[in-house]
N, C-alpha and C positions, 0 to 999 in steps of 0.2 A: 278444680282443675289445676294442679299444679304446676305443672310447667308453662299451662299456657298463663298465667297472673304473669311469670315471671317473664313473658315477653310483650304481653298485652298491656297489664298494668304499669308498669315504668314509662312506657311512652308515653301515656296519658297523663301517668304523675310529669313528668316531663312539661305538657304542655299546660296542666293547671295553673303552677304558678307565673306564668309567662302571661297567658292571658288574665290574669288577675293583676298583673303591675301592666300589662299593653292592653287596654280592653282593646286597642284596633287589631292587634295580634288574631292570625289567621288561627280560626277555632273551628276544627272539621266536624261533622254531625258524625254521633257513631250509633251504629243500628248493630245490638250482639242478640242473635237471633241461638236457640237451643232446640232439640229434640229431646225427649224423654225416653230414654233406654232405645234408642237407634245403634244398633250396631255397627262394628266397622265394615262390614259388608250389605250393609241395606241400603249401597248407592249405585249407580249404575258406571260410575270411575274407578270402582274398587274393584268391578267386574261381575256384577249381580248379575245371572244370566235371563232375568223377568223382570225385575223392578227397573221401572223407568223415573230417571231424576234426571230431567235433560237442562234446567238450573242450576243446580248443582253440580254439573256435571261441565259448566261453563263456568261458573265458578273456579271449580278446581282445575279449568285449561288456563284462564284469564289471568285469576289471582293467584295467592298465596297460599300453599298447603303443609301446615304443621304439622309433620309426620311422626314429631313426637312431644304433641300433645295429650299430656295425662291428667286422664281425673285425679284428685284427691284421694277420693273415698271410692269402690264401685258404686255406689246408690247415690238417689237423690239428693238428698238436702246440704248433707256437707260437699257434696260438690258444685252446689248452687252458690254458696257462701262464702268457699274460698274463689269463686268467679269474682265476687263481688269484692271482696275484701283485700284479697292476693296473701292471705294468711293461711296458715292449716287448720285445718277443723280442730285439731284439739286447744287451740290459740283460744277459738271461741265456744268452746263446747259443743259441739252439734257429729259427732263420731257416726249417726246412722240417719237412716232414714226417719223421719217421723219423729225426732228425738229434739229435744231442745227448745232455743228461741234465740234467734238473732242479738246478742247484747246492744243495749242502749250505748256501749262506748265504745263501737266500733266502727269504725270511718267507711264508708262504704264508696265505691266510686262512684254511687248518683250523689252521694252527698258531696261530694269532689268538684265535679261537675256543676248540681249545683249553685255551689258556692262561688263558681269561675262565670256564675251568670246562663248555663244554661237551662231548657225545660227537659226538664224528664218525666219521662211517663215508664211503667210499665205494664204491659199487658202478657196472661197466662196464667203458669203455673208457677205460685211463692214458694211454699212449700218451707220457710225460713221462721215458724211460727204460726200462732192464730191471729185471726184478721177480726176477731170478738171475744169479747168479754163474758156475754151474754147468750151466743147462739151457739149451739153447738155443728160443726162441719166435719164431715168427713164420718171417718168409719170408729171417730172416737166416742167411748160410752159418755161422756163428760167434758164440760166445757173447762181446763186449767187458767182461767185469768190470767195465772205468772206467766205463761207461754205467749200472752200476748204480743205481739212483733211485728206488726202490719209493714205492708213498704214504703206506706207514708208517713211513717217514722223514722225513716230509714233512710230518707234522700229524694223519694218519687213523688212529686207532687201532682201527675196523674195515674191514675191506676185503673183499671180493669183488669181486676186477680183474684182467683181462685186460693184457696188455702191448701187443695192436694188436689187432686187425681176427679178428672167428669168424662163419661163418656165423648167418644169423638166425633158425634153428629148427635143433634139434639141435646147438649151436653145437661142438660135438665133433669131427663126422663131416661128412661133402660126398659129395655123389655125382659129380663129377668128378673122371676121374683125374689134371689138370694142378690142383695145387696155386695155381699163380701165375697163373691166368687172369684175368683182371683182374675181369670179368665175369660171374658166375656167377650164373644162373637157376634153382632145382634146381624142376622139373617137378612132383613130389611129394614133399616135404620129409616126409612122415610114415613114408615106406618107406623113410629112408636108413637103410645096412648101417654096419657097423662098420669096414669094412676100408679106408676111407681115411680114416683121423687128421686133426684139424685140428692142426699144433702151435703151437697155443696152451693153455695153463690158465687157469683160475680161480685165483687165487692169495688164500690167507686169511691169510699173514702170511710173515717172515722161515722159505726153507724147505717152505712146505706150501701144496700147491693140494687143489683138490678134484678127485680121482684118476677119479671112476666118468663112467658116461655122463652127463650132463644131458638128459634129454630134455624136446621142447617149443618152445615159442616162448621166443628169447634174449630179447626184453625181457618175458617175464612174470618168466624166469627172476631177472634184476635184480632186477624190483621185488617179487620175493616177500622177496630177502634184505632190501633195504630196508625195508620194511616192520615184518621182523622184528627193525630196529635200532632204526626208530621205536620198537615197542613197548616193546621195552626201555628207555627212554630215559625213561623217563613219568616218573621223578624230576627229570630234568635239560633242561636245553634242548638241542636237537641241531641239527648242521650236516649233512645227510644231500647228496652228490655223485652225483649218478646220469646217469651219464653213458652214453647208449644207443649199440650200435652199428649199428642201424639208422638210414638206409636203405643205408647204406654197404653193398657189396657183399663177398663174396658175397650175394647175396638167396637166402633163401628163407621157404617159411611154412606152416601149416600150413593143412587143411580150413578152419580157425574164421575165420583172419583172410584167408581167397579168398573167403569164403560172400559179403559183401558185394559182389562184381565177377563173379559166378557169369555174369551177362549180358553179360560182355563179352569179348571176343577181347584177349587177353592175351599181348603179344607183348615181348621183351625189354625196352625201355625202360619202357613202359608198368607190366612187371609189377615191375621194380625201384624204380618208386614207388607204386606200387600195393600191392603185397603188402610190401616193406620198412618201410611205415608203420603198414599195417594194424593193426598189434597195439599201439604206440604208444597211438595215441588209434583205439580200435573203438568203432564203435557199441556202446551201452548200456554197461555195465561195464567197460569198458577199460585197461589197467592207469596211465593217467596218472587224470586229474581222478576217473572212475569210482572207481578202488580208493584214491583218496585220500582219498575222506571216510571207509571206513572206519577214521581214525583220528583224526579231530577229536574232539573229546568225550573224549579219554584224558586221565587227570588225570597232566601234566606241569607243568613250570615256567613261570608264566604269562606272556604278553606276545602271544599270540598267536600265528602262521603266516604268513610267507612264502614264497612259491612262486616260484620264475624257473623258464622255457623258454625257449633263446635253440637258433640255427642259427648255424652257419658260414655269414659274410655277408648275414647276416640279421635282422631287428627280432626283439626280445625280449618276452616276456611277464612281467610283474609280478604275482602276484594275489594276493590278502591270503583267505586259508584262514577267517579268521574272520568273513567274510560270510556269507549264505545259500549254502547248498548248489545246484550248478549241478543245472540240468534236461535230460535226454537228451534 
């Protein structure tokens, strides 16, 4: 995202080395939250005339709205990278999607952070690299070793990360038997079987993902581990990466996040922005804005809270956590 490194990343370079010579130096928590191929118009502040983001949608009354915030690249990964880096993708090699691997000599803002004495974690979608040596993930024939790039080489010394792309409820399993479809709708995401594999994992360090089912909606699933990094955190300032794989397909969702569109005729395109968001920002409790304030008021390191939500090709959200609590 290039414009947005060039207003995000200098502040931050700004405040590293400040709190590295002042550890008592005010060090704010920063939460940089992403969607995966969320368009400029899949909010309901841009004027979506169906899709409810009423988060987001407080957000962008409350906080800061980068109206000309641009990705790097339109695809994933080198826009992931120059998030992290505030470089261009050709700086570090990674020009498309699914290409490359994160260089071992490039400075990343967890590794910044940190360095300045904070925790980081990140949870989602990498997509910066393989996360093994050994396993093979994703839709690739073959595992490349040199690709490997994990993001705890990287800066993040907790993780919950995927290597690419999982279904968005039950993100384990798919009820389609063509793995590679590009497109996937699953009809009823609450009845999907065991017997088609996503191969992707969870991965929680050098070695070790998390083996069992995960059942549920994938971005509650995120933000439950998030959360539970926040809380840990309450000593120190943290840099929390949360990076969603919704609305990126496969789509699916459960009862909870359809109940809001129950009126409507729900047809492919439709239902992949539809329900791929849904769980994102839901009405009432949601796992973005909603379950974020259950953690303001934790006695952590003070300076307060930053929040970013930025889209591939899309204007960015800024909000400062230590305002008044948004209203559903």
């Amino acid at each position: 995202m290039k414009l947005a490194t060039l207003l995000l990343l200098p502040a931050l370079a700004g405040l590293v080395p400040s709190a590295v010579a002042d550890a008592a130096a005010p060090r704010p928590n920063v939460i940089l939250m992403m969607a995966d191929d969320q368009g400029w118009g899949d909010v309901g502040f841009n004027g979506h005339p169906v899709l409810k983001t009423p988060h987001l949608d407080t957000m962008a009354r409350e906080g800061v709205r980068l109206e000309r915030f641009y990705a790097a690249v339109p695809v994933c990964s080198p826009t992931r990278g120059s998030c992290l880096t505030g470089r261009h993708p050709s700086r570090y090699n990674i020009n498309w999607a699914s290409e490359g691997r994160m260089p071992a000599g490039e400075v990343t803002l967890a590794e910044a952070l940190r360095d300045a004495g904070y925790a980081t974690g990140h949870f989602g979608k990498w997509h910066l690299g393989q996360l093994s040596r050994t396993v093979r993930q994703g839709r690739k024939n073959k595992v490349e070793a040199s690709r490997y790039a994990p993001p705890w080489e990287h800066g993040f010394t907790t993780c919950f990360t995927t290597e690419g792309n999982v279904p968005t409820f039950n993100p384990y399993f798919y009820t389609n038997t063509a793995e590679r479809v590009e497109s996937i709708l699953q009809q009823d995401a609450e009845t999907v079987g065991t017997e088609h594999r996503w191969a992707e994992n969870y991965w929680i360090g050098p070695g070790r993902f998390v083996d069992e089912n995960l059942a549920g909606d994938d971005s509650q699933l995120i933000m439950d581990r998030a959360l539970e990094f926040i809380r840990g955190a309450a000593d120190r300032p943290f840099f929390a990466c949360v990076w969603f794989h919704t609305p990126h397909t496969p789509v699916a969702a459960g009862r909870e996040s359809r109940r809001p569109y129950a009126d409507l005729e729900v047809g492919q395109e439709t239902g992949v922005r539809l329900w791929g968001l849904g769980f994102v920002d839901f009405p009432g409790e949601g796992v973005l804005l909603g379950r974020f304030r259950d953690v303001r008021g934790l006695p952590r390191a003070r300076g307060g809270e930053a929040m970013g939500f930025c889209r591939a090709l899309t204007p960015a959200l800024l909000y400062n956590a230590a305002s008044s609590p948004p209203s559903t």
